[in-house]
C-alpha positions as CSV (number, residue, x, y, z in Angstrom):
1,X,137.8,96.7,73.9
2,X,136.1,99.3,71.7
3,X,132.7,98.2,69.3
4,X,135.3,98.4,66.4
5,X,135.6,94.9,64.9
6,X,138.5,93.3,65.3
7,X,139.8,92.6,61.9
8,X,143.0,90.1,61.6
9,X,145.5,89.2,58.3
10,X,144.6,85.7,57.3
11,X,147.0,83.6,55.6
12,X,146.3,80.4,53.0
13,X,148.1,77.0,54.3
14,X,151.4,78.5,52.2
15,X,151.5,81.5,54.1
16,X,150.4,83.4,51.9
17,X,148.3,86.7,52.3
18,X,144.5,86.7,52.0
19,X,143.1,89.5,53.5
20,X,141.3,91.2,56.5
21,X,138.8,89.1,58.0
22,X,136.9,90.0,61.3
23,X,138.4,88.0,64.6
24,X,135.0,85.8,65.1
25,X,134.9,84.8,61.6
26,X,138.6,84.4,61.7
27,X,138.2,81.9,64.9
28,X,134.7,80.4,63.8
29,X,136.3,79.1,60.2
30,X,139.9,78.1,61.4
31,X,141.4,80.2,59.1
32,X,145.5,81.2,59.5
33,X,146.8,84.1,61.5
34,X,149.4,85.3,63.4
35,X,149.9,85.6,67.1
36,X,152.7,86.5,69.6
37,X,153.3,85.2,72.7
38,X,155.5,85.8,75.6
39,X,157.8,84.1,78.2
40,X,158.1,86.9,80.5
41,X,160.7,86.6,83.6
42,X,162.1,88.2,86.7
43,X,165.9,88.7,87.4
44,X,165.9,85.3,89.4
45,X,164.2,82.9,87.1
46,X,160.6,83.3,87.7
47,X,158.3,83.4,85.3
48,X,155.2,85.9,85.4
49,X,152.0,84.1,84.5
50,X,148.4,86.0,84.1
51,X,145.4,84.6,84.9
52,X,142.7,85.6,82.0
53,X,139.6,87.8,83.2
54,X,136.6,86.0,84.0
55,X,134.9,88.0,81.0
56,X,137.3,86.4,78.2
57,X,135.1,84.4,75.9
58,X,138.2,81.6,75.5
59,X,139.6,80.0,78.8
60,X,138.5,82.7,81.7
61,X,140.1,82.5,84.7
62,X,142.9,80.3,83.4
63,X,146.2,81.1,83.9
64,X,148.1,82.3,80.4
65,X,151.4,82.8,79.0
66,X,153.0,86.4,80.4
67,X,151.4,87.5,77.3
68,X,149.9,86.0,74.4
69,X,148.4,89.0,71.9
70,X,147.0,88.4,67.9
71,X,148.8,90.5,65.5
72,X,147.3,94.1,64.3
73,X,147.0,94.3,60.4
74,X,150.5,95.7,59.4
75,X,152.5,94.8,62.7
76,X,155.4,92.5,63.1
77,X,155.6,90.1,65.9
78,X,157.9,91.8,67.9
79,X,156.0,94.8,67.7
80,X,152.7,92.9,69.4
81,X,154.6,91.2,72.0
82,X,155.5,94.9,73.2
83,X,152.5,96.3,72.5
84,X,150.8,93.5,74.7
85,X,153.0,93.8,77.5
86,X,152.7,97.9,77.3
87,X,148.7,96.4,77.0
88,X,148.0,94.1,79.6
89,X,150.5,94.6,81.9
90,X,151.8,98.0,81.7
91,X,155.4,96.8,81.0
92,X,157.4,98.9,78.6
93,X,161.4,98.6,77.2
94,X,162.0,95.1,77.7
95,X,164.8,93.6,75.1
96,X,162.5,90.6,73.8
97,X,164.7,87.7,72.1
98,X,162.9,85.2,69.5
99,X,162.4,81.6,71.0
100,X,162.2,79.3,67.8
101,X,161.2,80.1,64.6
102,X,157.7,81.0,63.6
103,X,155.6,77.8,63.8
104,X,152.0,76.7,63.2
105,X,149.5,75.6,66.1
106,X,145.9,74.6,66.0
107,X,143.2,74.5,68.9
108,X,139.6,73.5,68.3
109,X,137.3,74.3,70.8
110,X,134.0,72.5,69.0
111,X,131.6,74.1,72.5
112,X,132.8,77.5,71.8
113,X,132.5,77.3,67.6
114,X,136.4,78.4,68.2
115,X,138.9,77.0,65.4
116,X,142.7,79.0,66.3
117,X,144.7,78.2,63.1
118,X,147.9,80.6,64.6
119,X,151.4,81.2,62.7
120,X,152.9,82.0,66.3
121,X,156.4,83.2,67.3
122,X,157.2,83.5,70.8
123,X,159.6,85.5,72.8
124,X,162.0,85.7,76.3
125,X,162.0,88.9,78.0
126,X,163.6,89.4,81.3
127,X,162.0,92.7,83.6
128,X,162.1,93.4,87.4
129,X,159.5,96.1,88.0
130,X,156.2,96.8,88.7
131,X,153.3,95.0,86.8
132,X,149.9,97.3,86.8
133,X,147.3,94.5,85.0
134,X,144.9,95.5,82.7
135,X,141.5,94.9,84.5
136,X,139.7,94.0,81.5
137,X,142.2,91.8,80.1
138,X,143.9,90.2,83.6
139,X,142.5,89.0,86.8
140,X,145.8,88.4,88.4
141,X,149.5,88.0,87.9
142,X,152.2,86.0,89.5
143,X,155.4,84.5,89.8
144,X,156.0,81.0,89.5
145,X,159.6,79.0,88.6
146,X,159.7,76.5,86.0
147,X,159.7,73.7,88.4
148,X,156.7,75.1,90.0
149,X,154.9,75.2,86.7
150,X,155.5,72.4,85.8
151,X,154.4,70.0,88.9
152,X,151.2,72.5,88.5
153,X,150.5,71.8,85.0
154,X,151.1,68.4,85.5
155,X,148.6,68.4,88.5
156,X,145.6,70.6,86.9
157,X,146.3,71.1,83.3
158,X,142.7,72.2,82.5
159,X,143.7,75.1,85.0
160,X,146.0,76.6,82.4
161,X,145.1,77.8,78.6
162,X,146.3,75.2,76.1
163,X,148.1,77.8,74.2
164,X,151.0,78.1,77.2
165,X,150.9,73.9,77.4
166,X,151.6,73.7,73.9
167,X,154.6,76.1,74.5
168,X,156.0,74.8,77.7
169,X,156.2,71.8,75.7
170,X,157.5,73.0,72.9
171,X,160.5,74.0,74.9
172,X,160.8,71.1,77.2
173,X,159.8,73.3,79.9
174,X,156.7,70.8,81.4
């Protein structure tokens, strides 16, 4: 990531527009903004998972949703789910479908000052291809079916981020 400050759209508990505020200050005050995340799979059913880099400053090393990416000022959610799997895992043309509608989830991480207040909508993509991770963003990437997932979640929660728990619940997936 550049030295440009991250800025994010913040929302009041309405949903209602209230400006650009920079990411830290966005996380540090719990304030609302929007996010996109990803349910990524192959042709057979598996599911692609990342594992975050060891340099993330929220859950390193723990394995993620496909892709999970904050919205740019101006974007849709569609168009951050693509340009996160374009992003972090060099994945381009997939035909995304919404999962849900676009609902509210809150994480409060008190030892890292973090407060994630997200308005999140998630998608299903299906891709059979090569995956090229993003270094910075990815330590490693793999394949696991639902099943799989969810006797692992079960087994080591702590080992995946608590944003892809919330969803797999949210579906009935674990």
């Amino acid at each position: 990531m550049s030295n440009l400050v991250e800025l994010f759209e913040t929302f009041d508990d309405d949903g209602r527009p209230q400006g650009l505020v920079p990411r830290d200050v966005v996380h540090r005050r719990g304030l609302w903004h929007r996010a996109s995340n990803v349910f990524l799979f192959n042709g057979d059913g598996g599911l692609y998972l990342q594992r975050r880099a060891a340099r993330k400053d929220v859950w390193p090393n723990a394995w993620d949703l496909s892709v999970g990416e904050h919205l740019q000022p101006g974007e849709t959610f569609e168009q951050a789910a693509h340009r996160g799997l374009a992003e972090e895992l060099d994945v381009r043309g997939v035909a995304l479908m919404p999962l849900g509608e676009v609902v509210r989830g809150c994480i409060e991480i008190p030892e890292f000052q973090i407060r994630d207040f997200e308005l999140q909508q998630t998608f299903h993509g299906v891709y059979d291809g090569p995956i090229l991770a993003d270094p910075e963003e990815v330590s490693d990437v793999r394949i696991v079916t639902m099943h799989e997932l969810a006797a692992q979640v079960g087994a080591a929660p702590d080992d995946f981020t608590p944003w892809l728990r919330s969803r797999l619940r949210a579906f009935g997936w674990a």
